[in-house]
VOPAGU-2260 file (C-alpha; in pm, 1 decimal, decimal comma):
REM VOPAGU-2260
SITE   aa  ch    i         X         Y         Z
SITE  UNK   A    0   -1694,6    -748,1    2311,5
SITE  UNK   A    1   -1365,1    -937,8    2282,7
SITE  UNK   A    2   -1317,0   -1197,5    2493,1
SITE  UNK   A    3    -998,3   -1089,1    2759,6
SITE  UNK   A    4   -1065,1    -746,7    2679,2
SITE  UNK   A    5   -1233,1    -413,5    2714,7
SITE  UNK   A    6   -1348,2    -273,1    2417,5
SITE  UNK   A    7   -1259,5      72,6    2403,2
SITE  UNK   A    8   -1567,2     348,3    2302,3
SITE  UNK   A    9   -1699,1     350,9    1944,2
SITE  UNK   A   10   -1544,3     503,0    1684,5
SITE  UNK   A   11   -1752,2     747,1    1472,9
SITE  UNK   A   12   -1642,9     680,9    1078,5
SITE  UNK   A   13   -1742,6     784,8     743,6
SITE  UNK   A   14   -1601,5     634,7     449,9
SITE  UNK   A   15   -1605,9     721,9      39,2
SITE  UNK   A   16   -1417,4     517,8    -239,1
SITE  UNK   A   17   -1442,8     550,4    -600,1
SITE  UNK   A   18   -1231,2     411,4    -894,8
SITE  UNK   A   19   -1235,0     577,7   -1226,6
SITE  UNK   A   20   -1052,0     423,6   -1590,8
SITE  UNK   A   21    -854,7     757,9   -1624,1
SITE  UNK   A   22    -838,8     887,8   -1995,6
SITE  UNK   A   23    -518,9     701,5   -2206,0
SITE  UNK   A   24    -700,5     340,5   -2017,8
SITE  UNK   A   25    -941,8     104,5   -2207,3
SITE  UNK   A   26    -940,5    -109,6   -1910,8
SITE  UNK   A   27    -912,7     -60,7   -1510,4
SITE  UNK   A   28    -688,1    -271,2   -1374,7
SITE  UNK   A   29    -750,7     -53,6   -1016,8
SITE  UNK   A   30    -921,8    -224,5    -747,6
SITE  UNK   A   31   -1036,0     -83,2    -378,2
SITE  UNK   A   32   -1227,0    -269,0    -164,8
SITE  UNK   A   33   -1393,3    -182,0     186,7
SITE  UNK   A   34   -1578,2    -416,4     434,4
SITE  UNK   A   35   -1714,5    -408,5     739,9
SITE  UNK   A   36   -1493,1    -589,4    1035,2
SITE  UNK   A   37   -1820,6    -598,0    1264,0
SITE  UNK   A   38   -2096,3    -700,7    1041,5
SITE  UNK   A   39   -1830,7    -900,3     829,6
SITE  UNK   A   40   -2007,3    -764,8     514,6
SITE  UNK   A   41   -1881,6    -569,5     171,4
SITE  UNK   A   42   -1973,0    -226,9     195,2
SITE  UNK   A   43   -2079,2     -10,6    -131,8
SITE  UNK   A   44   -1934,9     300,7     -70,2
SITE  UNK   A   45   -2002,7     529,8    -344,9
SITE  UNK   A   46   -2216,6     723,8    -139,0
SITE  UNK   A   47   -2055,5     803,3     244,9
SITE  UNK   A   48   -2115,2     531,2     505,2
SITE  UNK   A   49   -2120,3     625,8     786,1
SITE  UNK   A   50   -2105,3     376,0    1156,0
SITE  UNK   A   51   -2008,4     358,8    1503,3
SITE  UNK   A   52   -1799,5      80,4    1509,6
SITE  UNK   A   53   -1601,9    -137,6    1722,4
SITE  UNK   A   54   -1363,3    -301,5    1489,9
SITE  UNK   A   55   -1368,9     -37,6    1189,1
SITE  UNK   A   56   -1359,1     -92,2     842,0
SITE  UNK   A   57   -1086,5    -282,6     625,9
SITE  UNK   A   58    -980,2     -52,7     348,9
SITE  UNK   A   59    -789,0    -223,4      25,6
SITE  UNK   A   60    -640,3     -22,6    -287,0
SITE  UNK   A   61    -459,9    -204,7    -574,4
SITE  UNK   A   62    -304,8    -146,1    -849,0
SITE  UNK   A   63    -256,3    -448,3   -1131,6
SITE  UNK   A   64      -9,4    -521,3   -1365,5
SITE  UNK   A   65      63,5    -747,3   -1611,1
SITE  UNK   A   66    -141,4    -686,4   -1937,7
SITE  UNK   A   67    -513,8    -615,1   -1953,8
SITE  UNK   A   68    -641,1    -914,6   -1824,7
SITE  UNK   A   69    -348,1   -1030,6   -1563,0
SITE  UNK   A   70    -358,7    -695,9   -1416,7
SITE  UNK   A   71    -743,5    -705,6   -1358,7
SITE  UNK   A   72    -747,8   -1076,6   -1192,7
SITE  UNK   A   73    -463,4    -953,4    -982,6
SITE  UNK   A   74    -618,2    -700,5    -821,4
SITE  UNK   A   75    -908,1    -796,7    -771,4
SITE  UNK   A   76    -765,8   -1192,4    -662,4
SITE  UNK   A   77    -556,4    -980,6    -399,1
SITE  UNK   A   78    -865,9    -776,8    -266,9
SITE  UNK   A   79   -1086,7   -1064,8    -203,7
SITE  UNK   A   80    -804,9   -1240,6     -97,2
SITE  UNK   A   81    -684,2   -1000,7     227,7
SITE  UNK   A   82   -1034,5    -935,9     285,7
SITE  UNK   A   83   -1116,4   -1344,8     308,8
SITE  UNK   A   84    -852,0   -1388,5     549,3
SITE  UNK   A   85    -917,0   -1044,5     766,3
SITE  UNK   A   86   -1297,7   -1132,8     812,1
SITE  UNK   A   87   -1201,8   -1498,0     946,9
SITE  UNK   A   88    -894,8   -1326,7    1219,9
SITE  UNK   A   89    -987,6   -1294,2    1576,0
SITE  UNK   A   90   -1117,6    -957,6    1659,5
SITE  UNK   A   91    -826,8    -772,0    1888,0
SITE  UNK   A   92    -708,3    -440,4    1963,3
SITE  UNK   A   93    -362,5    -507,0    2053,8
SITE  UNK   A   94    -195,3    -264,6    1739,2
SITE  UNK   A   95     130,0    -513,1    1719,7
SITE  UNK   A   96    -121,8    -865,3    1700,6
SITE  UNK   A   97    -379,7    -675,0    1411,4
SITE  UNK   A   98     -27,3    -575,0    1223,7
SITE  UNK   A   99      68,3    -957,9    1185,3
SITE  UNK   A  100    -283,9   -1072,6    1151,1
SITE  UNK   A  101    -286,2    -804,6     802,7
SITE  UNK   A  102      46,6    -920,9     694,7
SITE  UNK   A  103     -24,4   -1313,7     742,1
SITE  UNK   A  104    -368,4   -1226,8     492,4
SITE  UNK   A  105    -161,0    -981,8     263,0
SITE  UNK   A  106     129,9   -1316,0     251,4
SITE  UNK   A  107    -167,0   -1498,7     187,8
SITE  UNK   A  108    -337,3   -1317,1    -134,5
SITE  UNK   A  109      48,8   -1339,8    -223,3
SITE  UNK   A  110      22,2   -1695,7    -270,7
SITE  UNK   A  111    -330,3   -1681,8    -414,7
SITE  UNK   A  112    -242,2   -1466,5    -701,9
SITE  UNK   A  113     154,8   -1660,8    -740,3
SITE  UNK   A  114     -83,7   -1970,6    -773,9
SITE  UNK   A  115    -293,5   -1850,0   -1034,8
SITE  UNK   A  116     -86,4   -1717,0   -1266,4
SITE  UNK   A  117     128,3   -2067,9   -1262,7
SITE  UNK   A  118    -151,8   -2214,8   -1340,8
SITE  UNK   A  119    -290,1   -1979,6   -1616,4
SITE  UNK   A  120     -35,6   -1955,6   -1917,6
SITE  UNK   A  121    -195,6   -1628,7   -1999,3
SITE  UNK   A  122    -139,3   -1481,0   -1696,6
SITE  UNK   A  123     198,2   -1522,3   -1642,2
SITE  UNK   A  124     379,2   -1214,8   -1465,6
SITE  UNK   A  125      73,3   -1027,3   -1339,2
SITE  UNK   A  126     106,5    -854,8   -1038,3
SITE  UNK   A  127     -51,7    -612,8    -818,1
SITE  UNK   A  128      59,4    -365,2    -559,2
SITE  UNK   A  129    -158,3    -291,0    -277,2
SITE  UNK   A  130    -220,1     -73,0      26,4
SITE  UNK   A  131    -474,6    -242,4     272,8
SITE  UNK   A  132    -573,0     -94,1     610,4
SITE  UNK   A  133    -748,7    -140,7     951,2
SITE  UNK   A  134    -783,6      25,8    1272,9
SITE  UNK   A  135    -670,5    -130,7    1587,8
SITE  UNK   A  136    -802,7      42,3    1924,9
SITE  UNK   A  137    -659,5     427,9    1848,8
SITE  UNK   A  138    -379,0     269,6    1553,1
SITE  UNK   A  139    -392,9     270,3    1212,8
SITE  UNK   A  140    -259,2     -51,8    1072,8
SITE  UNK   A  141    -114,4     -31,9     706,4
SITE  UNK   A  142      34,7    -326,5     491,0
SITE  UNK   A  143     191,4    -183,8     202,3
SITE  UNK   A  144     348,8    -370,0     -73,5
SITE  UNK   A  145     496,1    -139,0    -383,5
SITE  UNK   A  146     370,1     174,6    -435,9
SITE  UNK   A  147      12,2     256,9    -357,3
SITE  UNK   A  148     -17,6     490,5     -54,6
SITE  UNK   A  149    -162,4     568,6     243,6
SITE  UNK   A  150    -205,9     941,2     394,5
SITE  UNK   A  151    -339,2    1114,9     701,3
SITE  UNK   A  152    -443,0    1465,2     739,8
SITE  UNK   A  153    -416,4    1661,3    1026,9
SITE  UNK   A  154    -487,3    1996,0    1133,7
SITE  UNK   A  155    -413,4    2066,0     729,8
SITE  UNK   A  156    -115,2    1895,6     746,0
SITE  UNK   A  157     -89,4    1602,5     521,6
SITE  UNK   A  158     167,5    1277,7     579,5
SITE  UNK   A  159     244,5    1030,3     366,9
SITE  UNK   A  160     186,8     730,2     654,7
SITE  UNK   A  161     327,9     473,7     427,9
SITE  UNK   A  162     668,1     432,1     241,1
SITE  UNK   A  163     721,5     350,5    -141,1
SITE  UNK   A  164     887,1      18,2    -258,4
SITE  UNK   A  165    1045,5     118,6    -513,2
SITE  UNK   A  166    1379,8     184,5    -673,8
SITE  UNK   A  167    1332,9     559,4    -638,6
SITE  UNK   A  168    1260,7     510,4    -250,8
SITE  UNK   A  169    1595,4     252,9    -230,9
SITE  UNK   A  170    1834,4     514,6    -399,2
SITE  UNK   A  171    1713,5     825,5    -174,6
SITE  UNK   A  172    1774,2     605,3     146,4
SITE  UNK   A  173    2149,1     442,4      56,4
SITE  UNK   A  174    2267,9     819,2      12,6
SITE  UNK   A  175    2206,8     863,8    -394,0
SITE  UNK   A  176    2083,4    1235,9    -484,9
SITE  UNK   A  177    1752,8    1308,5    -598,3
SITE  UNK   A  178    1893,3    1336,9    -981,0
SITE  UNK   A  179    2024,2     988,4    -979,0
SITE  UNK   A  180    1687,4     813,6    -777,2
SITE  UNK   A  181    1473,9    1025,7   -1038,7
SITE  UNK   A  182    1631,2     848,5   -1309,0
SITE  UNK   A  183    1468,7     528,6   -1203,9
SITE  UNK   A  184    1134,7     600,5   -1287,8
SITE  UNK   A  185     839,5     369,6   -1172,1
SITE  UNK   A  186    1038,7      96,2   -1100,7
SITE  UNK   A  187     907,9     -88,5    -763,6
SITE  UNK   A  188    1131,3    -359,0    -615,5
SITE  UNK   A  189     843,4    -587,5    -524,4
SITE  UNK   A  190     497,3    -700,6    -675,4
SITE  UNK   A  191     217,8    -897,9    -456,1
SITE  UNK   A  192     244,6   -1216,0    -700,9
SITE  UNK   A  193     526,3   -1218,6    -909,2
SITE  UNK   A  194     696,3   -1481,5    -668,8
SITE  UNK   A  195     615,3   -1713,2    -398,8
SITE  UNK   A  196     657,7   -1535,5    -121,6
SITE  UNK   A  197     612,5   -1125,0     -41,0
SITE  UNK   A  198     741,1    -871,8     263,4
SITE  UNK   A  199     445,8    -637,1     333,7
SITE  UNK   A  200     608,5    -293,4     496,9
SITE  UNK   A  201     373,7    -272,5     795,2
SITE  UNK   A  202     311,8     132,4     928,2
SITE  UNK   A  203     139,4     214,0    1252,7
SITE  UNK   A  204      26,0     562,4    1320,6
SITE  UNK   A  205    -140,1     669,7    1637,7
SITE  UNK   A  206    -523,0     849,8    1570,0
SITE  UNK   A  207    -677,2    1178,5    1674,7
SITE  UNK   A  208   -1014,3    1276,7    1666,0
SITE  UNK   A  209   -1048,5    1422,4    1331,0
SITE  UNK   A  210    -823,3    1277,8    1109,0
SITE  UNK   A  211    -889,1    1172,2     741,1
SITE  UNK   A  212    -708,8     907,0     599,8
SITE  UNK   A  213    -595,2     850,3     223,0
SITE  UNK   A  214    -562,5     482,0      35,5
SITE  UNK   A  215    -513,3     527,4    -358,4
SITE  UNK   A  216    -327,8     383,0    -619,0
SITE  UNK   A  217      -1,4     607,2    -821,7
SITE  UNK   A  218    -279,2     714,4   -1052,3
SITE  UNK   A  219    -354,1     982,1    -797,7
SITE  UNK   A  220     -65,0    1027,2    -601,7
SITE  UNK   A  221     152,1    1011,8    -896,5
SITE  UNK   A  222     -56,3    1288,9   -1107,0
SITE  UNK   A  223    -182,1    1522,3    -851,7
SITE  UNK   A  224     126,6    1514,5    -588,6
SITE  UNK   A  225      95,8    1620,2    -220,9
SITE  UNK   A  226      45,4    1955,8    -204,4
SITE  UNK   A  227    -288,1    1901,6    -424,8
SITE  UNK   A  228    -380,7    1626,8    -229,7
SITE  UNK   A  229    -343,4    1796,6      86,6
SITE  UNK   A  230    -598,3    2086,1     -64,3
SITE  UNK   A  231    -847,2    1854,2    -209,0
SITE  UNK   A  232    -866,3    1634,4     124,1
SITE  UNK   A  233    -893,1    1959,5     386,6
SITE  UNK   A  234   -1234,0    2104,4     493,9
SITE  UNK   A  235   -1480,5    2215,7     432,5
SITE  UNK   A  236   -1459,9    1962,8     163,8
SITE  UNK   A  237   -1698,4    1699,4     253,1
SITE  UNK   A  238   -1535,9    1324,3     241,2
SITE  UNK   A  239   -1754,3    1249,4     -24,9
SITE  UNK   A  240   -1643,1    1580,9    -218,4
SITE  UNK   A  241   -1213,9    1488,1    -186,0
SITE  UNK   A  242   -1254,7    1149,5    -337,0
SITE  UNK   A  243   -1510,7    1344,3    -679,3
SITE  UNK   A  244   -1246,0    1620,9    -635,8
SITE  UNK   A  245    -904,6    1399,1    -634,0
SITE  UNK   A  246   -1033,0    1182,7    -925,4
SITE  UNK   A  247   -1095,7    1453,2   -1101,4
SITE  UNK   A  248    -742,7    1628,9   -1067,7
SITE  UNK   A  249    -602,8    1350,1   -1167,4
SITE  UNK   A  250    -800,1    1338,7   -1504,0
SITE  UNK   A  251    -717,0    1720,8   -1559,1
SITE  UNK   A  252    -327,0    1591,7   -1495,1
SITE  UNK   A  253    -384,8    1388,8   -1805,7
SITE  UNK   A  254    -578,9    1083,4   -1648,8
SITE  UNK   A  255    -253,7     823,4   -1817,6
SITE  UNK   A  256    -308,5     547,2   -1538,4
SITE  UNK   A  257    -654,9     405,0   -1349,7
SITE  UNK   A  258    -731,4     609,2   -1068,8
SITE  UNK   A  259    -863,2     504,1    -699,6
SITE  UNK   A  260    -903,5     671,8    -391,9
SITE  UNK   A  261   -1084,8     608,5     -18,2
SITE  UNK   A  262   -1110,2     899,1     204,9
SITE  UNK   A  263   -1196,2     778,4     577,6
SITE  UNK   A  264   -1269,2    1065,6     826,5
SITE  UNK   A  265   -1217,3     921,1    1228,5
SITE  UNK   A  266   -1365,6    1039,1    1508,1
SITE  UNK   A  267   -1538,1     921,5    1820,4
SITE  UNK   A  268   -1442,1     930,7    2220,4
SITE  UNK   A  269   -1221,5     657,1    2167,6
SITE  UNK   A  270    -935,4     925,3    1971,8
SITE  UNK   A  271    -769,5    1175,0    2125,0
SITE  UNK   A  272    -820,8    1544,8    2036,9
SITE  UNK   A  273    -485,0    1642,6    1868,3
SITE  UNK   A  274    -231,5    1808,0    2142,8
SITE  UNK   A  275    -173,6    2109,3    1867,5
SITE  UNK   A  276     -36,3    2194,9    1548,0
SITE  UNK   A  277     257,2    2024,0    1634,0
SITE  UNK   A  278      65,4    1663,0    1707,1
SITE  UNK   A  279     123,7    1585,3    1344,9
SITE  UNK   A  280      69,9    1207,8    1235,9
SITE  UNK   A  281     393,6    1027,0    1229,2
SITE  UNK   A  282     525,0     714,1    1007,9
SITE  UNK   A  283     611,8     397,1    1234,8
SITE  UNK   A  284     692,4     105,1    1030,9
SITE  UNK   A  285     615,2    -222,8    1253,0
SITE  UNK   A  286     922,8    -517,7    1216,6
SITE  UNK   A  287     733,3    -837,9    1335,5
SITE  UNK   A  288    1117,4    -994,3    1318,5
SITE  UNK   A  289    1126,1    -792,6    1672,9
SITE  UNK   A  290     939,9    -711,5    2001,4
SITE  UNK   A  291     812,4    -434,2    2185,8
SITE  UNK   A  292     959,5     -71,4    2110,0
SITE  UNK   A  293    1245,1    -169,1    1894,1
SITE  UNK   A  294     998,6    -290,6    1649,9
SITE  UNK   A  295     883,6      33,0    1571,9
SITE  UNK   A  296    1117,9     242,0    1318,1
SITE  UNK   A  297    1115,4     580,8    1192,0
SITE  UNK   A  298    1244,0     414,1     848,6
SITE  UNK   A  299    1159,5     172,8     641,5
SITE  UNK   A  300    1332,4    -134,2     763,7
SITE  UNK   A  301    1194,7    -381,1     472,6
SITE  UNK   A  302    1281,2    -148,4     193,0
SITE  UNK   A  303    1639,1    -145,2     367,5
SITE  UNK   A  304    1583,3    -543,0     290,1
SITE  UNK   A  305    1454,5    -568,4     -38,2
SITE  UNK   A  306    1704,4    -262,1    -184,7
SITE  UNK   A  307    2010,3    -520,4       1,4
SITE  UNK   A  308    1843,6    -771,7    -240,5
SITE  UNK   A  309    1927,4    -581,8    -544,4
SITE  UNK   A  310    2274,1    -480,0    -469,2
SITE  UNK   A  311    2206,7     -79,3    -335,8
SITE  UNK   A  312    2445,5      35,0    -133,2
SITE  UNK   A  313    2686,7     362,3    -141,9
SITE  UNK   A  314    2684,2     528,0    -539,6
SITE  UNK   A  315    3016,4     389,5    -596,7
SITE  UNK   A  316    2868,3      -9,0    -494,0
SITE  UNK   A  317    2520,8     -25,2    -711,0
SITE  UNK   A  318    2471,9    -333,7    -906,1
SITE  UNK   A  319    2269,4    -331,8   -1198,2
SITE  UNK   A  320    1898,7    -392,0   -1058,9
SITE  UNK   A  321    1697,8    -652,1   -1246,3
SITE  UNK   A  322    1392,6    -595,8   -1476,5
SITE  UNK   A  323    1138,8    -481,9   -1192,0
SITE  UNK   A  324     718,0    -389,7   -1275,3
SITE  UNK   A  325     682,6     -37,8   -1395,9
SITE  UNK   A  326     316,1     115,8   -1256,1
SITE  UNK   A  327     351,8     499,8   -1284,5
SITE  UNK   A  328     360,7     646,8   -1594,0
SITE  UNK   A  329     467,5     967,2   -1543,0
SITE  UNK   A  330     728,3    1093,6   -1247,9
SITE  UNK   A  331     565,1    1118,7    -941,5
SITE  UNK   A  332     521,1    1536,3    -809,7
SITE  UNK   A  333     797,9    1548,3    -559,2
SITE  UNK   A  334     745,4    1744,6    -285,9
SITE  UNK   A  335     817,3    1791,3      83,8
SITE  UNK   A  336     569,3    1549,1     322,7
SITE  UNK   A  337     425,9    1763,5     602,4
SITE  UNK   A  338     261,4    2072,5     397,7
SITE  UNK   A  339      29,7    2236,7     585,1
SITE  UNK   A  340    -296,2    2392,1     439,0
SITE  UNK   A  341    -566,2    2584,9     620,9
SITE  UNK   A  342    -815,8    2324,4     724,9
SITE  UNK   A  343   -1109,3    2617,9     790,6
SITE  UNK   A  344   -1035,2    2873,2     553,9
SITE  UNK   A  345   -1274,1    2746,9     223,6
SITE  UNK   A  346   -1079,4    2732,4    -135,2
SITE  UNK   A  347   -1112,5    3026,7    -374,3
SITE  UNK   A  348   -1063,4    3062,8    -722,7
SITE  UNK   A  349   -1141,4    3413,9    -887,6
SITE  UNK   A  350   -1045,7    3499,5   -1221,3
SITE  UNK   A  351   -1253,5    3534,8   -1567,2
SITE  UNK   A  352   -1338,6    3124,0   -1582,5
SITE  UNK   A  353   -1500,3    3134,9   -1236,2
SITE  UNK   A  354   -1653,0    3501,9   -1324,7
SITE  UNK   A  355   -1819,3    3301,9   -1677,8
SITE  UNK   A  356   -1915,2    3020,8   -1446,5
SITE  UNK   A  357   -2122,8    3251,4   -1164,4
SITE  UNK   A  358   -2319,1    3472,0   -1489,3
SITE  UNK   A  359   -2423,0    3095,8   -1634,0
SITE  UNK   A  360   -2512,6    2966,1   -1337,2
SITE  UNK   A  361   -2324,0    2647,6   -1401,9
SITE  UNK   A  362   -2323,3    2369,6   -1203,5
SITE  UNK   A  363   -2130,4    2331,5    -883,7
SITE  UNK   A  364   -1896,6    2089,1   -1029,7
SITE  UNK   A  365   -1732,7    2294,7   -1269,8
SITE  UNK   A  366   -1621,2    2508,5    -995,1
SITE  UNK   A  367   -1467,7    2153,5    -844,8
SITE  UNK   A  368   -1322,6    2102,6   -1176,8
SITE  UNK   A  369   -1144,7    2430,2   -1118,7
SITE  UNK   A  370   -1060,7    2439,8    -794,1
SITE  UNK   A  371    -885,4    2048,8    -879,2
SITE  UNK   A  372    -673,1    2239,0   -1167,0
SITE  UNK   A  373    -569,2    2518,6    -975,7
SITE  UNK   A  374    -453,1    2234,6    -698,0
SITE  UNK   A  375    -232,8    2024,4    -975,8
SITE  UNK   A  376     -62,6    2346,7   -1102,1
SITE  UNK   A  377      -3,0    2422,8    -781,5
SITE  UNK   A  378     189,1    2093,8    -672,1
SITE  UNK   A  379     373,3    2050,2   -1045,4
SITE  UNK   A  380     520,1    2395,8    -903,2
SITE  UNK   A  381     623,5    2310,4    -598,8
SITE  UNK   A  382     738,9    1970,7    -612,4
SITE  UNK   A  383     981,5    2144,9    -951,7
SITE  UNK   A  384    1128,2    2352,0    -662,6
């Protein structure tokens, strides 16, 4: 129990995370990591673990950059990094004090990874983005640097919790149309250490009882899109069945980046039930520059920064932005955030394929497979709408 304060009821968690190379890849530069805030331990979590906690786990995707072998020590410098800081923070569930605790450590691996690649001549420029999470009482906590994201599902409604730092992201906000912020590709406007210093955006999204949450790198997100996602995360998929499922959507997309993904599924007296279909999870990104409520924003107040830093403004202002890290190689499935899916009604796929499959008697996971093709076809449709 913390010291000064009551510790709220247990929470109830299971957690899966997997990584895979992709296809076009000879190396994965990818790297999720997920420990154990109570027991202060590394937890393997191909299989689903599952604990009644107090603290929760600590949840880290990353993406590297920066040739085969920057991009690998970035990632991985970056993981250990936030997670050596986060298991050496006082234990609290004040939301607002956990936020600044995960952005001092993500700051931190900044400097780590800066350091490094000063010192290495062959790792000059590497880079990594990275999504890193903890739970804080009933709060979500999210430090998000580029463009690896975080999700929640509700009810079958999926949110993108986090907001992309990137170029894309900067042009939609200053007023630019979707044909002009399309033309800027996978451009990011920040990298955890290419300089000395980094701005983590910080989200904080209030739990109910129920919800899964979704870290992974663009190799997913970018691939498979939302309304995919928001299929292969909804029951009565098992957690452990979304993260085989989304990795392998993403390899029937074409598999042309590293893929990661960890699914978390919350519950526990300590949430809420959700109020109805309208208590849908909602982005909140946390300014530590401020106190109390008008620290909480609707909109991303540090991509308003770093896109000030660059010269975006109105269409008829914009400076030439400088060279910035590419990650995604392909554009990412556009589509709107908030599409709701059934969460009871099980998936079906009829047609000759499934037909062949049921006479063979094949295995289970070709009917995955499937189901995970039928899901990217469906969000490359909607998200050309």
């Amino acid at each position: 129990m913390i010291e000064g304060e009551r510790s709220p009821a247990a929470l109830e968690i299971v957690v899966v995370g997997a990584s895979d190379i992709g296809i076009v890849r000879e190396h994965n530069e990818d790297e999720f990591l997920v420990g154990d805030l109570d027991s202060l331990e590394l937890m393997d979590v191909d299989q689903p673990w599952r604990r009644s906690s107090d603290r929760g786990p600590l949840l880290v995707v990353c993406d590297g950059m920066g040739g085969v072998e920057g991009g690998e020590v970035a990632s991985e410098l970056c993981a250990a990094a936030i997670w050596r800081e986060m298991r050496a923070t006082p234990a609290t569930h004040h939301p607002e004090v956990f936020a600044r605790l995960l952005r001092r450590a993500t700051r931190s691996a900044n400097q780590d990874v800066y350091a490094m690649s000063r010192r290495e001549p062959g790792l000059r420029g590497m880079g990594t983005t990275v999504s890193a999470a903890g739970i804080s009482n009933d709060r979500l906590i999210i430090a998000t640097v580029g463009d690896s994201r975080a999700y929640v599902l509700r009810s079958g409604a999926l949110v993108q919790v986090t907001r992309d730092q990137s170029l894309h992201s900067a042009l939609l906000a200053a007023g630019h149309s979707e044909h002009e912020a399309a033309s800027a590709g996978g451009a990011i406007l920040q990298a955890l250490g290419v300089g000395p210093d980094v701005e983590p955006s910080l989200s904080i999204i209030e739990l109910r009882r129920g919800d899964r949450i979704l870290l992974c790198s663009d190799g997913l997100h970018g691939l498979v899109g939302d309304p995919a996602l928001a299929i292969l995360l909804s029951r009565p998929h098992t957690v452990e069945h979304s993260v085989d499922l989304m990795l392998a959507a993403a390899r029937a997309a074409g598999g042309t980046d590293n893929i990661t993904a960890i699914v978390v599924e919350v519950s526990g007296e300590r949430l809420a039930e959700p109020a109805g279909d309208h208590d849908l999870p909602m982005f909140k990104e946390f300014d530590p520059q401020r106190e109390g409520d008008p620290a909480l924003s609707g909109s991303s107040v540090v991509a308003r920064r770093l896109a000030a830093r660059i010269g975006i403004g109105s269409p008829f202002g914009l400076s030439d932005p400088p060279s910035l890290p590419v990650t995604g190689q392909h554009a990412i499935v556009r589509s709107q955030i908030g599409i709701r899916i059934p969460a009871t009604t099980p998936i079906e796929v009829e047609g000759p394929a499934r037909q062949h499959l049921r006479k063979a008697d094949a295995p289970m996971w070709w009917i995955y497979v499937a189901i995970a093709v039928v899901g990217c076809a469906f969000a490359w449709f909607l998200g050309g709408r």
